[in-house]
DSSP file (Angstrom, degrees, kcal/mol; ACC not computed):
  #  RESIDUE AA STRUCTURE BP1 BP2  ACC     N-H-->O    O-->H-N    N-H-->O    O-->H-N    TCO  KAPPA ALPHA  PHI   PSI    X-CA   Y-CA   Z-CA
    1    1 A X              0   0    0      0, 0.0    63,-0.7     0, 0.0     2,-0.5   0.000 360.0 360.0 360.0 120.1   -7.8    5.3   -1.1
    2    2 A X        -     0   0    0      1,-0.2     3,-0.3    61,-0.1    61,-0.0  -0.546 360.0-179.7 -73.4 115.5   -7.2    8.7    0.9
    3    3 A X        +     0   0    0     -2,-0.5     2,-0.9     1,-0.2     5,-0.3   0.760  61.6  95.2 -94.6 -17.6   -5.4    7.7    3.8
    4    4 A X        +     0   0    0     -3,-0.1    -1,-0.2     3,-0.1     6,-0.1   0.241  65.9 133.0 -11.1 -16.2   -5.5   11.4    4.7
    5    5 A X  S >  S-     0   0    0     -2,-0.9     3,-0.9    -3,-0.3    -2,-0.1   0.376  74.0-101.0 -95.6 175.3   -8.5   11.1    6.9
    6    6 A X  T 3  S+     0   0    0      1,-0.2     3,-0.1     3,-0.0    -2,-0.1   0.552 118.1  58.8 -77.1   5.3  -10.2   12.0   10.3
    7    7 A X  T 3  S+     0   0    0      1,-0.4     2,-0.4    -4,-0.1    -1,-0.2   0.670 105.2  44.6 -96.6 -17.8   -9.4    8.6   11.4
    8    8 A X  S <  S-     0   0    0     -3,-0.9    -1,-0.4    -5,-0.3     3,-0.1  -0.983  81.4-114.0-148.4 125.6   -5.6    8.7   11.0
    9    9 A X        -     0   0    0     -2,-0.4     3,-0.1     1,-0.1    -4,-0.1  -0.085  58.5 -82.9 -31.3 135.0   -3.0   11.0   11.9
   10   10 A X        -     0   0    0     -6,-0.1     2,-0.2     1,-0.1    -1,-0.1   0.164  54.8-107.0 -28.4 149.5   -1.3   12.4    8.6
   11   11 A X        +     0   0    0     -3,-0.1     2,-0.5     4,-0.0    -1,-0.1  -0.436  44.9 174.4-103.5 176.5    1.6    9.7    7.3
   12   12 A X    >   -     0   0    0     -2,-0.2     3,-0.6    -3,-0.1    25,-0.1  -0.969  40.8 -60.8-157.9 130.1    5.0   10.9    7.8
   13   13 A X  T 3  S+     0   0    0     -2,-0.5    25,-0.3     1,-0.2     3,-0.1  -0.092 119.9  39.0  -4.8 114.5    8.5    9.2    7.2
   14   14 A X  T 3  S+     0   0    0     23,-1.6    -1,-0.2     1,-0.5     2,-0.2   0.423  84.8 139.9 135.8  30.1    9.1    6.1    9.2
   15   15 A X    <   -     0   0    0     -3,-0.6    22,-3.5    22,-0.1    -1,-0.5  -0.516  49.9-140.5 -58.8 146.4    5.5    5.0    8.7
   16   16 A X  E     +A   36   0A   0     -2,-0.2     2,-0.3    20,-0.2    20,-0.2  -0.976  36.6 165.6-101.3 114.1    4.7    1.2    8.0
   17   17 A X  E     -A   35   0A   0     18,-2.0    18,-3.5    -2,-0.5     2,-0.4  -0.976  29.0-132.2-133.6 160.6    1.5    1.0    5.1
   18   18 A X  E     -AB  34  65A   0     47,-1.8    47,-1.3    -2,-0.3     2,-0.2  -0.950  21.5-179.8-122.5 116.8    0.3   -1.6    3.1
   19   19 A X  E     -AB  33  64A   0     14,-1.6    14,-4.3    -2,-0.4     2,-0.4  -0.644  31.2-117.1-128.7 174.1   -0.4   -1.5   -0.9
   20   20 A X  E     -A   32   0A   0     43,-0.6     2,-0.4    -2,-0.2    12,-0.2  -0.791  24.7-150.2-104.3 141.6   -1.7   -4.1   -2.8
   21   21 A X  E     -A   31   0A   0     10,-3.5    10,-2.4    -2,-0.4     2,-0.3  -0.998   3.0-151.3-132.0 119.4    0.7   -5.5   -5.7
   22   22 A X  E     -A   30   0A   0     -2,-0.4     2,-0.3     8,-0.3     8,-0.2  -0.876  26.5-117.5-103.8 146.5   -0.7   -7.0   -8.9
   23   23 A X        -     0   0    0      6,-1.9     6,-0.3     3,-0.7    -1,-0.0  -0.454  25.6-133.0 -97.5 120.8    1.5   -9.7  -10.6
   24   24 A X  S    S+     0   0    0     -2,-0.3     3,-0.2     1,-0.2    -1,-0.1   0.779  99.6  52.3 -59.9 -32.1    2.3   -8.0  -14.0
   25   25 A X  S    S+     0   0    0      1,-0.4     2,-0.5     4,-0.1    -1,-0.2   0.626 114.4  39.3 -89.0 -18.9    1.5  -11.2  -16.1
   26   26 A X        -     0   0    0      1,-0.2    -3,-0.7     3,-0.1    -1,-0.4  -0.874  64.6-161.8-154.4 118.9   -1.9  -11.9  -14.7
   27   27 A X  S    S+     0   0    0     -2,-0.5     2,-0.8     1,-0.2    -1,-0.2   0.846  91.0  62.2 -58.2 -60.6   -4.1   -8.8  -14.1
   28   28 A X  S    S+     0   0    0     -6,-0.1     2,-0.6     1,-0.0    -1,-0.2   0.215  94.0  77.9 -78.2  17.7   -6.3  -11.0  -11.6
   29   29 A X        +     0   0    0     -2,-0.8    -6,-1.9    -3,-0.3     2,-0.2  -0.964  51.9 132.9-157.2 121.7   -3.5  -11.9   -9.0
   30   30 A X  E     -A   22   0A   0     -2,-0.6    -8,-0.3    -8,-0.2    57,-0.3  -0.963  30.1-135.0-169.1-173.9   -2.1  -10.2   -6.6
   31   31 A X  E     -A   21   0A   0    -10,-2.4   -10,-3.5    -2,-0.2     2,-0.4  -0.825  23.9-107.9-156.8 167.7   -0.8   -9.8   -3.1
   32   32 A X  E     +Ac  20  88A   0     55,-2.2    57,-1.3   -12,-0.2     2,-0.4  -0.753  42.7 178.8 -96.8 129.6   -0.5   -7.4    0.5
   33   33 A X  E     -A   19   0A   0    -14,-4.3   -14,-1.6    -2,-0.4     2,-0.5  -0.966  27.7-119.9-135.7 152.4    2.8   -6.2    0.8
   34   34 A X  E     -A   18   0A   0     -2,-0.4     2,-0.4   -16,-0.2   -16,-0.2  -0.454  27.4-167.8 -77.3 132.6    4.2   -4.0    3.4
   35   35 A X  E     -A   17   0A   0    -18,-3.5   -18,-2.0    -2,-0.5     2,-0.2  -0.873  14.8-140.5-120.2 141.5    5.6   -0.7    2.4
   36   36 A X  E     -AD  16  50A   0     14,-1.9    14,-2.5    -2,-0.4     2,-0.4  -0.704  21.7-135.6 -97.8 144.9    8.0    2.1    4.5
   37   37 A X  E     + D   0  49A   0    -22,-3.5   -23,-1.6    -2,-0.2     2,-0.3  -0.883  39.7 178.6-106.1 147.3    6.9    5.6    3.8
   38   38 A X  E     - D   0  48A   0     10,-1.7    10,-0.5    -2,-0.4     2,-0.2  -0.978  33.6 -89.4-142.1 129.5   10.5    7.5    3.3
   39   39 A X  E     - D   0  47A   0     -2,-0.3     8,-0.2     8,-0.1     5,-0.1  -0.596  45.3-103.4 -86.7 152.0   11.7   10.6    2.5
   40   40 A X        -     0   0    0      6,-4.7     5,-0.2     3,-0.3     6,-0.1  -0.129  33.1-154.5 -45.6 128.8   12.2   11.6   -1.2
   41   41 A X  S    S+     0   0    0      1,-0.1    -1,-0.2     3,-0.1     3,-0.1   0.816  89.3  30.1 -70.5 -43.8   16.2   11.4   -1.8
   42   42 A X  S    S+     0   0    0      1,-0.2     2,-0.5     4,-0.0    -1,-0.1   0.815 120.8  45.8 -95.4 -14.3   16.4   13.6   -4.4
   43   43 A X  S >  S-     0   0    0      3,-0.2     3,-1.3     4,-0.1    -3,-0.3  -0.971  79.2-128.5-124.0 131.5   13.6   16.0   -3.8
   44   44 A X  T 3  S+     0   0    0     -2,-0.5     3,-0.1     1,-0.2    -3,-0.1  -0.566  84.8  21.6 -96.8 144.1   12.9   17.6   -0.4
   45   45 A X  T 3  S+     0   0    0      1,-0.3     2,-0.3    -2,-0.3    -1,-0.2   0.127  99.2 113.2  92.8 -24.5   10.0   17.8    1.4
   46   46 A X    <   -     0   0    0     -3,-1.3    -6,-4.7    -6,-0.1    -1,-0.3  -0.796  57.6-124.3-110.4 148.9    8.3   14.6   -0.6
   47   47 A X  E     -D   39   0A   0     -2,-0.3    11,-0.4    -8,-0.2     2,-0.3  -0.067  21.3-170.5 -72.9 172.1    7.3   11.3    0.3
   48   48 A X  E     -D   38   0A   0    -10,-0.5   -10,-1.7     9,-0.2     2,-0.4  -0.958  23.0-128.6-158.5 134.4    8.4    7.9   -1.2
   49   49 A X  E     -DE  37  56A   0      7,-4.0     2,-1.0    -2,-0.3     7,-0.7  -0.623  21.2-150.5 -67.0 136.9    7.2    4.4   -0.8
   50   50 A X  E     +D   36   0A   0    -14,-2.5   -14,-1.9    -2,-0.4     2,-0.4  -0.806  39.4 142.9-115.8  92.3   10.3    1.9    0.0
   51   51 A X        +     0   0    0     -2,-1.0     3,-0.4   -16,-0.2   -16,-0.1  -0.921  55.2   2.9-144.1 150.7    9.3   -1.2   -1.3
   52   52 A X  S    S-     0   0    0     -2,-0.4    -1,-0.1     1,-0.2   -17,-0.0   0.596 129.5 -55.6  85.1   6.2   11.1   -4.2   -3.1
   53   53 A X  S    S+     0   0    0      1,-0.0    -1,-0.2     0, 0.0     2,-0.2   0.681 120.8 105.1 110.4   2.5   14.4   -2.5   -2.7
   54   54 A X  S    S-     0   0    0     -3,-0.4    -3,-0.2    -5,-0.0    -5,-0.1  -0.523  70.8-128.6-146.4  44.3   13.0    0.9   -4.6
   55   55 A X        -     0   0    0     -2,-0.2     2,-0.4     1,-0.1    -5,-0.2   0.403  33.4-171.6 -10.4 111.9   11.8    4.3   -3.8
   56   56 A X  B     -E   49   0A   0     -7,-0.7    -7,-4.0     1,-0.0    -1,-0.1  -0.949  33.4-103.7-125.9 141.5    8.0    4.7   -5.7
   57   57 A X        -     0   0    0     -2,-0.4     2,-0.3    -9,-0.2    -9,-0.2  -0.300  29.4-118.7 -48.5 140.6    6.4    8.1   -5.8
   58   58 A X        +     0   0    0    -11,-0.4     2,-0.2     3,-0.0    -1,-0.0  -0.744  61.5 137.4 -82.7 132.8    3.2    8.9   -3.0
   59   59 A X    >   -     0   0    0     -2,-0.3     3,-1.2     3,-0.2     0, 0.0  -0.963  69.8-101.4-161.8-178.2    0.5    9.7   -5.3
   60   60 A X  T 3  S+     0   0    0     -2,-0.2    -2,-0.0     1,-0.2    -1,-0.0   0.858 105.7  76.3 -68.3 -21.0   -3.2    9.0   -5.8
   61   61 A X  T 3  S+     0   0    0      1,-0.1     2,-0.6     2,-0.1    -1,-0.2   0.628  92.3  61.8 -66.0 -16.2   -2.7    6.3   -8.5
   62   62 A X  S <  S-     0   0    0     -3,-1.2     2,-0.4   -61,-0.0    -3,-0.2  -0.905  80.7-136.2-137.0 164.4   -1.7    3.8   -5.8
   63   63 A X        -     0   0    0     -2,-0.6   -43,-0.6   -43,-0.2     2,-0.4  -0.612  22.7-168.1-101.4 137.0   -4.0    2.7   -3.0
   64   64 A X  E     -B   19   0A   0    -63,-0.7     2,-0.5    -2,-0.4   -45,-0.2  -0.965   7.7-152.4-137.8 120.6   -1.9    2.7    0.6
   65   65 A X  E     -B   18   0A   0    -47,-1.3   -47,-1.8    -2,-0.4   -62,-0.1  -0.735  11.6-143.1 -77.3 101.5   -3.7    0.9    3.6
   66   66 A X  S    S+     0   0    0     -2,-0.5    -1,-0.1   -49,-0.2     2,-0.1   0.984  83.9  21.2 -58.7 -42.2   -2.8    2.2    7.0
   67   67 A X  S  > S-     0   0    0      1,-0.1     4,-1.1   -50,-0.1     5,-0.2  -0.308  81.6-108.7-128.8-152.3   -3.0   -1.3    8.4
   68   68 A X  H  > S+     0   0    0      2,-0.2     4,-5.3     3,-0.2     5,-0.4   0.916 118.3  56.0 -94.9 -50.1   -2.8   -5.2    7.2
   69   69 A X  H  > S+     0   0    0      2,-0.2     4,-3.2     1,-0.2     5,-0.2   0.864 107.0  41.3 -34.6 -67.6   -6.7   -5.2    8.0
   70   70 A X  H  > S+     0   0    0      1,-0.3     4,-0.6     2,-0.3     5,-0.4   0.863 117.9  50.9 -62.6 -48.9   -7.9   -2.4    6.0
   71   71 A X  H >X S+     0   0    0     -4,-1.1     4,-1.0     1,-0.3     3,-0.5   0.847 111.7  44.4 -79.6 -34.7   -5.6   -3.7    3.1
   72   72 A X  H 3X S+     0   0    0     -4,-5.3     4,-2.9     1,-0.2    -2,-0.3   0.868 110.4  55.7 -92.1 -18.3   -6.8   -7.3    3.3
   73   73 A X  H 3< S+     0   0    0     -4,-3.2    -2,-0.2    -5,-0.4    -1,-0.2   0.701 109.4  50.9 -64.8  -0.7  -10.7   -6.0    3.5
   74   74 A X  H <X S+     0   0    0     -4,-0.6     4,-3.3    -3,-0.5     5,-0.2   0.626 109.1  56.2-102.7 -16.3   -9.9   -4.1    0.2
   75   75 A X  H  X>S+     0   0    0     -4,-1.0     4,-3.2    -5,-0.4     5,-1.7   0.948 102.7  44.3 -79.9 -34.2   -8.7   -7.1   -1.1
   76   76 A X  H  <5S+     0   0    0     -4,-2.9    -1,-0.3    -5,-0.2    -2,-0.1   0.519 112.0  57.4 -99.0  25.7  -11.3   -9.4   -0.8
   77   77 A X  H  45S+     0   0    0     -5,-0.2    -2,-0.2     4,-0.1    -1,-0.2   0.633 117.4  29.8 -86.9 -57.2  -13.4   -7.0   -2.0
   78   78 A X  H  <5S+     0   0    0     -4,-3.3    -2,-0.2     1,-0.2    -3,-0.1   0.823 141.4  10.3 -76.4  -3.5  -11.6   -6.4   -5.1
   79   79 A X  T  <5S+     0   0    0     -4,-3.2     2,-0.3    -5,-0.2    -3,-0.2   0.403 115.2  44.5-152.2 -14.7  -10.2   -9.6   -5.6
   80   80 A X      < -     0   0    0     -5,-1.7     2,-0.4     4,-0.0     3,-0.1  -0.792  56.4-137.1-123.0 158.1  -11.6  -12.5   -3.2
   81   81 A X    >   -     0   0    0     -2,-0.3     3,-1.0     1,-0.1    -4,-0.1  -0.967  48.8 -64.9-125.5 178.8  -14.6  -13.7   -2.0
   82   82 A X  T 3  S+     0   0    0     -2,-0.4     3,-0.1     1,-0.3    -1,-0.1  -0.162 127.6  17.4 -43.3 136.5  -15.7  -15.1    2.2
   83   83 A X  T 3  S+     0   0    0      1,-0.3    -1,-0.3    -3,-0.1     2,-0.1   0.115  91.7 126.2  88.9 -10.6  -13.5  -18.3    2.9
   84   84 A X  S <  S-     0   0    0     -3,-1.0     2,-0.5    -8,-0.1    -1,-0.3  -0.661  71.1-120.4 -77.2 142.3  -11.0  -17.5   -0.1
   85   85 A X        -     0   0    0     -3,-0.1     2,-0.4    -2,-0.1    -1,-0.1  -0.661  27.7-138.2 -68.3 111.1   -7.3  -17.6    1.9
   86   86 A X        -     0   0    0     -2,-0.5   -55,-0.1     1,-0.1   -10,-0.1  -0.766  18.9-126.5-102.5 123.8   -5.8  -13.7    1.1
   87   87 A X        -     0   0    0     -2,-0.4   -55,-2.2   -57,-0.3     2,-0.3  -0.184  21.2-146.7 -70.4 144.5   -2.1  -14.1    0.3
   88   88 A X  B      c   32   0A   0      1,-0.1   -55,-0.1   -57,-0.1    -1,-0.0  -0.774 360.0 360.0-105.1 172.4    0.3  -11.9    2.5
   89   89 A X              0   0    0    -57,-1.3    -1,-0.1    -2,-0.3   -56,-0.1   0.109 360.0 360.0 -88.1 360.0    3.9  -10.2    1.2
């Protein structure tokens, strides 16, 4: 998802965003967790996700939600349907 957009200021270091986490053993399950956008420790000038303890690379390969909303409407789109409970992180 390009969070890039005319709707939200550009993300920057000490952002809160929200990615979706699939459960490694089952493809079909997964959950909203909250992520801190960080700067790179070893390379300067790049972003980093902080989540789980962990620095993960900013890239297109993972989809980052500015808010809890947007991240649980992508979920029960991919993953839910109306009235299913969407687990939070």
């Amino acid at each position: 998802m390009d969070i890039q957009n005319q709707e939200h200021p550009p993300i920057q270091a000490g952002d809160i965003v929200y990615v979706m986490v699939r459960n490694p053993h089952a493809q079909d399950v997964a959950n909203i967790q909250e992520a801190a956008v960080v700067r790179n420790p070893v390379r300067s000038g790049e972003l980093n996700l902080f989540l789980y303890e962990t620095h993960y690379p900013m890239n297109e390969e993972i989809a980052l939600y500015r808010t809890r909303e947007e991240a649980e409407r992508a979920y029960q789109y991919y993953f839910g349907s109306a009235g299913e409970e969407v687990p939070h992180g």
